[in-house]
C-alpha positions in Angstrom: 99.9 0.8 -83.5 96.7 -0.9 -81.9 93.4 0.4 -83.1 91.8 1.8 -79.9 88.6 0.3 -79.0 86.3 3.0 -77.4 85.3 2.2 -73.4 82.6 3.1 -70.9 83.0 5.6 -68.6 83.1 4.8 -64.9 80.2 7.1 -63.8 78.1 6.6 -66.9 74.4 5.9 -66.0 74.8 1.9 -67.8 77.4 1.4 -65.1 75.3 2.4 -62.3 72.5 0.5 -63.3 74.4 -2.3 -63.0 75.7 -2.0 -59.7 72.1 -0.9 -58.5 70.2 -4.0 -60.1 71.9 -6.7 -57.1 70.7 -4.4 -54.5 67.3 -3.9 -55.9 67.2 -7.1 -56.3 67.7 -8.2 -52.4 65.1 -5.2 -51.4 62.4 -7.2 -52.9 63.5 -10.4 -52.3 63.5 -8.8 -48.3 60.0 -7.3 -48.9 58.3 -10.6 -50.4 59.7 -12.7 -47.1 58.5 -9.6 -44.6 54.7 -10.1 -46.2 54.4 -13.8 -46.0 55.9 -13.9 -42.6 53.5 -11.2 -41.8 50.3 -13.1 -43.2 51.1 -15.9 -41.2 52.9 -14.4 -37.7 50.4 -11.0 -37.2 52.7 -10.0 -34.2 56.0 -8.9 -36.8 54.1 -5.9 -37.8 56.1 -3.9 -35.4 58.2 -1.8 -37.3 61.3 -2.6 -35.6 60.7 -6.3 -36.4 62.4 -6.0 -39.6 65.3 -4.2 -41.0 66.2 -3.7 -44.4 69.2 -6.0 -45.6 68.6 -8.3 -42.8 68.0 -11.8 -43.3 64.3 -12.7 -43.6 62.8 -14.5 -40.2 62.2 -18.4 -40.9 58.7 -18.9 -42.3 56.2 -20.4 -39.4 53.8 -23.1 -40.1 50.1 -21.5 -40.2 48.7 -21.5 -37.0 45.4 -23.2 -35.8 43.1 -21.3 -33.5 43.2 -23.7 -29.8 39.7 -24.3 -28.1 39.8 -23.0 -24.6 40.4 -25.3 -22.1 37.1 -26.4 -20.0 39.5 -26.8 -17.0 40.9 -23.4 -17.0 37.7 -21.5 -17.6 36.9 -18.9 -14.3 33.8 -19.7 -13.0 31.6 -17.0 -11.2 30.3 -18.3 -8.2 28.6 -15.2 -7.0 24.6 -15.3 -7.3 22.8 -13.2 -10.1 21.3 -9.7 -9.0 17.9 -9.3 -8.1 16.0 -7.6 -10.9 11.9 -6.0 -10.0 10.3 -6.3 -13.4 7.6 -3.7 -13.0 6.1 -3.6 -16.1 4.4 -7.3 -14.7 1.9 -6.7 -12.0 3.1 -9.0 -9.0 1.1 -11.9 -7.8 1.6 -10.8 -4.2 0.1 -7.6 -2.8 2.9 -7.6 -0.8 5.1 -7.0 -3.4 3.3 -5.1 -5.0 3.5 -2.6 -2.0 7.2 -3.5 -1.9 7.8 -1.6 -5.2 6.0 1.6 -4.2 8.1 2.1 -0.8 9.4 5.4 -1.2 9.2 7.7 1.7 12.8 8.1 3.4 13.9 5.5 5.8 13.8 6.8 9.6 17.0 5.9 11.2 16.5 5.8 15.1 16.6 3.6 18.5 13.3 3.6 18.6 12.7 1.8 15.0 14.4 -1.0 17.0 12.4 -0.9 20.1 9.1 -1.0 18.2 10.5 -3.4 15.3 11.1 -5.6 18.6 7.8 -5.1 20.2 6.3 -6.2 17.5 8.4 -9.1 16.9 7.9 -10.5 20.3 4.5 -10.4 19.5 4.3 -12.4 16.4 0.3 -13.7 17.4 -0.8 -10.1 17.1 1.4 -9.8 14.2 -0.7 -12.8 12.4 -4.4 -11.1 13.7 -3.6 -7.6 12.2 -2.2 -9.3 9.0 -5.4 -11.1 8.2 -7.4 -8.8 9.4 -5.6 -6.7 6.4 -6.6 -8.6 4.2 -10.1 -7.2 3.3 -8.6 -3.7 2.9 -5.2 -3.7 1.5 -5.6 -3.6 -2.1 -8.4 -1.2 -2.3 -5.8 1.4 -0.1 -2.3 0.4 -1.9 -4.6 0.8 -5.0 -5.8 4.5 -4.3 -2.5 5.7 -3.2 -0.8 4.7 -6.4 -3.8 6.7 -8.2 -2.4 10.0 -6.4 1.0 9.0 -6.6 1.7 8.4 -2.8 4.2 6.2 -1.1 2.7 2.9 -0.8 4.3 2.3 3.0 1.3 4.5 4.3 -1.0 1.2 3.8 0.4 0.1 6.5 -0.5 3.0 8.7 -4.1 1.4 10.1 -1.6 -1.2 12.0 -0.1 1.5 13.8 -3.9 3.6 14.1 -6.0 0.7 14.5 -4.7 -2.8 14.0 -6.5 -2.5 11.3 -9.9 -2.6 13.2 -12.4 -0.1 11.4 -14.5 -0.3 14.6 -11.8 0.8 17.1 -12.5 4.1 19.3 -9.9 5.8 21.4 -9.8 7.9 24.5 -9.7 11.2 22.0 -12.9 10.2 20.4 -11.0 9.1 17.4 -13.0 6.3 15.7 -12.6 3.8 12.3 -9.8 2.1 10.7 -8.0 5.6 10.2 -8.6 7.1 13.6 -11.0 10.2 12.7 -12.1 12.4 15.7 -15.5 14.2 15.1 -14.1 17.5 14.0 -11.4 16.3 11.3 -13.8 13.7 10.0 -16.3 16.8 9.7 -13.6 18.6 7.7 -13.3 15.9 5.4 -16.8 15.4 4.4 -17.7 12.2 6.6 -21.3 12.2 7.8 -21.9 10.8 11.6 -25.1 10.5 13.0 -27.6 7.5 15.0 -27.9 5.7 11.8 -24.3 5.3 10.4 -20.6 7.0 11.2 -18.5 7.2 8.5 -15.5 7.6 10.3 -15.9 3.8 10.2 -16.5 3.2 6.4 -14.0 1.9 4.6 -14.3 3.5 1.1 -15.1 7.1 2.7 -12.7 6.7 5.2 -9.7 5.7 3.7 -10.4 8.6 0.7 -10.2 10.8 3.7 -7.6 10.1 4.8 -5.2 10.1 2.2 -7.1 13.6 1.3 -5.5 14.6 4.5 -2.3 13.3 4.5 -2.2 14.7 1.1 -2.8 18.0 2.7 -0.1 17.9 5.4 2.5 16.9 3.3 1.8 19.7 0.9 1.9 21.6 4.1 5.8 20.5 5.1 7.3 18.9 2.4 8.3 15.7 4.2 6.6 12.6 4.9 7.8 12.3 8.5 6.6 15.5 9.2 3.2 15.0 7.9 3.2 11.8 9.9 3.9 13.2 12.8 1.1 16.1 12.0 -1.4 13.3 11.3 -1.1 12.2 15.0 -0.3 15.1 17.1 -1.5 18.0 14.4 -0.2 20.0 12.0 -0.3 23.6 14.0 1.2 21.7 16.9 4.1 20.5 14.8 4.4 24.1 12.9 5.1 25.7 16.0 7.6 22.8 17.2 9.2 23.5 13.5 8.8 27.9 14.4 11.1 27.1 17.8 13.6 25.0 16.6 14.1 27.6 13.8 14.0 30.4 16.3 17.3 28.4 18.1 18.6 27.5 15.1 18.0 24.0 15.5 17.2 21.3 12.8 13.7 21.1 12.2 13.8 17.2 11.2 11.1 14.9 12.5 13.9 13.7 15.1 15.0 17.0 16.3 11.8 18.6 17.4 10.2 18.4 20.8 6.7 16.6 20.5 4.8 14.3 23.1 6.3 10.5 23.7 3.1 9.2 21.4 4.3 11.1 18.5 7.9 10.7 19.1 7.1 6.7 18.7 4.6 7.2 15.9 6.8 7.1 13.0 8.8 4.3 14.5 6.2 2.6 14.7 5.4 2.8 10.8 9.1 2.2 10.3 9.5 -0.9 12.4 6.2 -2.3 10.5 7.9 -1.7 7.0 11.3 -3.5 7.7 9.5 -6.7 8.7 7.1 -6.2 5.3 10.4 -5.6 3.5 12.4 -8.2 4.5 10.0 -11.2 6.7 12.4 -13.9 6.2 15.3 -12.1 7.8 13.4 -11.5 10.7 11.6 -14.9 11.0 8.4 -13.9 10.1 5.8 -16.0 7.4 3.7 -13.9 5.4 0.8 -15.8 4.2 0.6 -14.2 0.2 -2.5 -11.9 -0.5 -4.0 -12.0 -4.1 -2.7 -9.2 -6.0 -7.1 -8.4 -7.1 -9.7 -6.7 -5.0 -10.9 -8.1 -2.4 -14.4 -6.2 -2.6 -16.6 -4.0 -5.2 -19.0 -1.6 -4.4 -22.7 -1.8 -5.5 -25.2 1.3 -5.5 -28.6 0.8 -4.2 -31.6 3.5 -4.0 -33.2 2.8 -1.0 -33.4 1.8 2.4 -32.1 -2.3 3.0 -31.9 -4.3 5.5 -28.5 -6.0 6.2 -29.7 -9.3 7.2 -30.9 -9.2 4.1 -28.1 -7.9 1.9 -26.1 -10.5 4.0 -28.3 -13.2 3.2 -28.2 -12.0 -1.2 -24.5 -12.0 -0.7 -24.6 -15.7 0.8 -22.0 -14.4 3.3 -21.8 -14.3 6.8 -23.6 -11.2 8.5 -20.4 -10.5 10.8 -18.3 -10.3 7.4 -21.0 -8.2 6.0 -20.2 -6.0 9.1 -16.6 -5.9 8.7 -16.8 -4.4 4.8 -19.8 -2.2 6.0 -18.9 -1.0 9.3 -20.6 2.5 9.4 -24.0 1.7 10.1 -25.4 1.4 13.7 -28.7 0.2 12.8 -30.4 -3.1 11.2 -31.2 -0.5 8.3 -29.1 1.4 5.7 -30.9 4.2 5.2 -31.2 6.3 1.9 -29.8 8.9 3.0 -26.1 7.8 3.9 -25.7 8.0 0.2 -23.1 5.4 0.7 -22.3 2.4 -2.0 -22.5 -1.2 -0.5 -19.4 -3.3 -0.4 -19.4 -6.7 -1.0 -16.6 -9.7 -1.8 -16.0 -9.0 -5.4 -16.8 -12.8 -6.1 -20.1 -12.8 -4.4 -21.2 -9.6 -6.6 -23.2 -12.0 -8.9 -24.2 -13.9 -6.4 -25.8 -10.7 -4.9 -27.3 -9.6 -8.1 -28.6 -13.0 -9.3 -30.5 -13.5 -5.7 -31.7 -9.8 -6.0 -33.0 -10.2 -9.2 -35.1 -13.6 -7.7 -36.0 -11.4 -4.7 -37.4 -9.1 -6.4 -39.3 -11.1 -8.3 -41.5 -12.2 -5.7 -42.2 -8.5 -5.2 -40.8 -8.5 -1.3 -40.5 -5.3 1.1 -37.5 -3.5 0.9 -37.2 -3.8 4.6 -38.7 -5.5 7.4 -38.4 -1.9 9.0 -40.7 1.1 9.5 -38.8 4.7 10.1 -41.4 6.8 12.1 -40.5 10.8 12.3 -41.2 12.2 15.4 -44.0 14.6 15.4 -44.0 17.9 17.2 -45.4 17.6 21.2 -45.3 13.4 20.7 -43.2 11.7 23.4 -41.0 8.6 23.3 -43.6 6.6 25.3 -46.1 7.1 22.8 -44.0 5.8 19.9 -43.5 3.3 21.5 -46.6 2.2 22.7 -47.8 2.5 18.8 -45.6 0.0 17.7 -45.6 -2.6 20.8 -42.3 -1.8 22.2 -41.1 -0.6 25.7 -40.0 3.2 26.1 -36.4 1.2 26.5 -36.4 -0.9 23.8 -37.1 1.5 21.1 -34.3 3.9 22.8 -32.3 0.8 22.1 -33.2 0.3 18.6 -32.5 3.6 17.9 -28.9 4.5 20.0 -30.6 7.0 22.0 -28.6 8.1 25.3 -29.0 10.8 27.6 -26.7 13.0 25.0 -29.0 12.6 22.6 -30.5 15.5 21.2 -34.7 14.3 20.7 -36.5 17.2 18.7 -39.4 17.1 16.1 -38.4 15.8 12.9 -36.4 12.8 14.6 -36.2 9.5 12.2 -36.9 6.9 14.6 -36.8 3.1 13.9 -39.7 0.8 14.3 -39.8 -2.8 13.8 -42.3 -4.0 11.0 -44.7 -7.1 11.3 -41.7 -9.1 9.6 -38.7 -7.4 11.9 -38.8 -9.7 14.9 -36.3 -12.1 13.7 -33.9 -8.8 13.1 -34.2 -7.2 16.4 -31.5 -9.7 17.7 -29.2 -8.5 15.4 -29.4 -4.5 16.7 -27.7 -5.6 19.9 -24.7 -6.9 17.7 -24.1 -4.2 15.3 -21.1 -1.3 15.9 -22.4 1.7 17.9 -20.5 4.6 19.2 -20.5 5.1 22.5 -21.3 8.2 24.7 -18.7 8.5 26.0 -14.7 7.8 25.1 -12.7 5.5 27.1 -10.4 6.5 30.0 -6.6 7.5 28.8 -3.4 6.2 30.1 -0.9 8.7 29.6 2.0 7.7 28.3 4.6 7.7 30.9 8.5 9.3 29.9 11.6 7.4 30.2 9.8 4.0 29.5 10.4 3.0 25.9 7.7 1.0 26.1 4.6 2.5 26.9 1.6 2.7 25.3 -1.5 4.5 25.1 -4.7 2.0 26.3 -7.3 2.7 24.5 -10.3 1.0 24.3 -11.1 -0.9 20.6 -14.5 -2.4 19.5 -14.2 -5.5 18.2 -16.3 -7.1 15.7 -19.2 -9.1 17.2 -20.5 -12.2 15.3 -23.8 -12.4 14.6 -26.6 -15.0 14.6 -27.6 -16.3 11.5 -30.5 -13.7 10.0 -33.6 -15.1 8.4 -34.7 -13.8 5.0 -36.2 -10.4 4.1 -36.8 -7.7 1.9 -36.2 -6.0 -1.8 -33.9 -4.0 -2.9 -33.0 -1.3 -5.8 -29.1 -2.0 -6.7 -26.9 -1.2 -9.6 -23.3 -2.4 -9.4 -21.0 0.8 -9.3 -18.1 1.4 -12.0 -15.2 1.8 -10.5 
């Protein structure tokens, strides 16, 4: 009998060991192909891009990243965006009172009516622009000081053309149309010797006090506009009826005169064409983003043939930056600073200094105070003159209230190369001109009032001493 040899049992662990090693052995076969076909192809990382016991995906050459095709770039023909840096001042005024626009655009028939007016009138257009130029930056720089919308520089055109000498049929004088009572309110001084309604420093501080004022009063810009020109009670009780009907009380939807109605239209029309010139055909020439003029103090009475003549600048552009004064004399007492082109400032100071020097009057003219019981006749008599030529000299009408105590001018031994100049400088007259009333259902209609235009002077000889110091501003 056969010795037995002892055997493995079927389900022992050495026998499943070896029926496990083959497949173990294809898993990691499977797992090293699935990682280099993943290094090189990214996309297989999907998990059903492999299966386990599948065959292992052909191995792909590495790929080389392609430069893109110059031909089959997109190209963006569109233009860039506009950018505003304001952190850079602008060279051009005008721009710089482009960035402070603020106040609500007025949507209306009439903008177009006036926005045409005026563009069928581009002549006047040019006049009022340069005419601008003297004032513009001082006004666009004081309303950014308060914060204001810089679109109210641009109210003179629709007040005045920008004229500080023009008077209307309500008695409304200067560059920012002042009648005697509001200009009262707001602290500006008119008498014989100077109004200033007309100055441009006083007046313009004024007037943005003002609109200041009425703005506070509504809350809207139009609204304030419209109480500039017609008056703010006037336009609260418009505002009290509409809200008594139940009505809007928008600039647009209360009842007011045609002048007012056409007031803010006005402002508007002028502000598109500022906005956007070139869409409407319209050149601006460029104004220098500086000041135009600086103010110097003085502490006595001048001549201003004389301050002209310093300044080495015409006496009718003296006139236009000084407008307030009605005689050949500023006195003391207006208490007023002297404006001059900021680059004839040294000029001024240099031939001051030189003038003074020489130890010359301060003015060619004598101010005589009338003396209780002494007539006209007799003043004049004094001092060589006719009864009607010192009345002249002095403004003196039959309004004129004469009493003791009255400064009257009188021409010094040295004043009669001046006197010419007293015929030429702004007055106010006695009377305001004859209104046209606007007349309804006629879009264009206008109220015709009388302006004062700027005279030019003859050339004035030399004169006088003065007491300045240049103001800091």
């Amino acid at each position: 009998m056969p010795a037995l040899v002892p055997t493995e049992n079927a389900f022992s662990p050495m026998s499943l060991l070896r029926c496990l090693i083959p497949s173990l052995l294809l898993i990691l076969t499977a797992s090293a192909h699935a990682e280099q076909a993943l290094q090189m192809s990214p996309e297989l990382a999907s998990p059903t891009a492999l299966s386990f016991g599948a065959a292992p995906p052909p191995a792909a050459p590495p790929m080389l990243p392609l430069l893109p095709d110059p031909s089959s770039e997109v190209k963006d023909d569109l233009p860039p965006i506009p950018t505003i840096d304001l952190t850079t001042p602008p060279d051009d005024l005008w721009q710089r009172m482009r960035n402070g626009f603020s106040m609500p655009d007025l949507d209306s028939p009439l903008v177009a009516n006036r926005q045409a007016w005026y563009l069928n009138r581009p002549d006047l257009l040019k006049r009022i622009f340069e005419r601008s130029r003297r004032y513009l930056h001082h006004i666009v720089a004081e309303l950014e000081k308060r914060g204001m919308p810089t679109e109210l520089a641009l109210l003179p055109i629709v007040e005045s053309s920008f004229n500080p000498l023009a008077y209307s049929s309500a008695r409304a004088l200067g560059m920012w149309q002042f009648i005697p009572a509001t200009g009262k309110t707001y602290k500006l001084q008119q008498n014989a010797w100077f109004d200033q309604r007309r100055d441009i420093v006083a007046s313009t501080s004024a007037a943005l006090d003002y609109l200041q004022t009425i703005y506070e009063m509504h809350g809207d810009w139009h609204l304030a506009l419209a109480s500039y020109n017609w008056g703010e009670n006037a336009v609260g009780r418009a505002i009290a009826k509409n809200q008594a009907k139940g009505l809007p009380t928008d600039y647009l939807h209360l009842k007011m005169p045609l002048e007012t109605s056409y007031y803010v239209p006005k402002l508007q029309a002028i502000k598109n064409i500022i906005a956007q010139p070139q869409l409407f055909g319209i050149s601006l020439d460029p104004i220098p983003n500086r000041p135009y003029f600086a103010t110097v103090e003085r502490s006595g009475n001048m001549d201003i043939a004389l301050a002209a003549r310093l300044a080495e600048i015409p006496v009718e552009e003296f006139i236009a930056l000084n407008p307030a004064y009605s005689r050949p004399v500023m006195p003391t007492s207006a208490n007023s600073p002297m404006v001059l082109p900021a680059e004839k400032v040294q000029t001024f100071l240099e031939n001051l200094q030189s003038h003074e020097a020489q130890d010359k009057p301060l003015s060619a003219w004598l101010t005589h105070k009338l003396k209780k019981g002494e007539s006209l006749d007799k003043v004049a008599s004094r001092y060589g003159l006719s009864a009607a030529r010192l009345k002249q000299l002095n403004g003196i009408n039959a309004r004129t209230r004469i009493t003791p105590g009255f400064a009257l001018l009188v021409p010094g031994k040295d004043a009669a190369g001046y006197e010419s100049l007293t015929a030429r400088l702004p007055q106010t007259p006695s009377s305001p001109p004859r209104a046209t009333k606007w007349k309804k259902g006629k879009p264009g209609a206008k109220r015709k009032g009388v302006s004062v235009k700027i005279r030019k002077a003859p050339a004035a000889k030399p004169a006088v001493k003065p007491v300045v110091k240049p103001k800091k501003r």
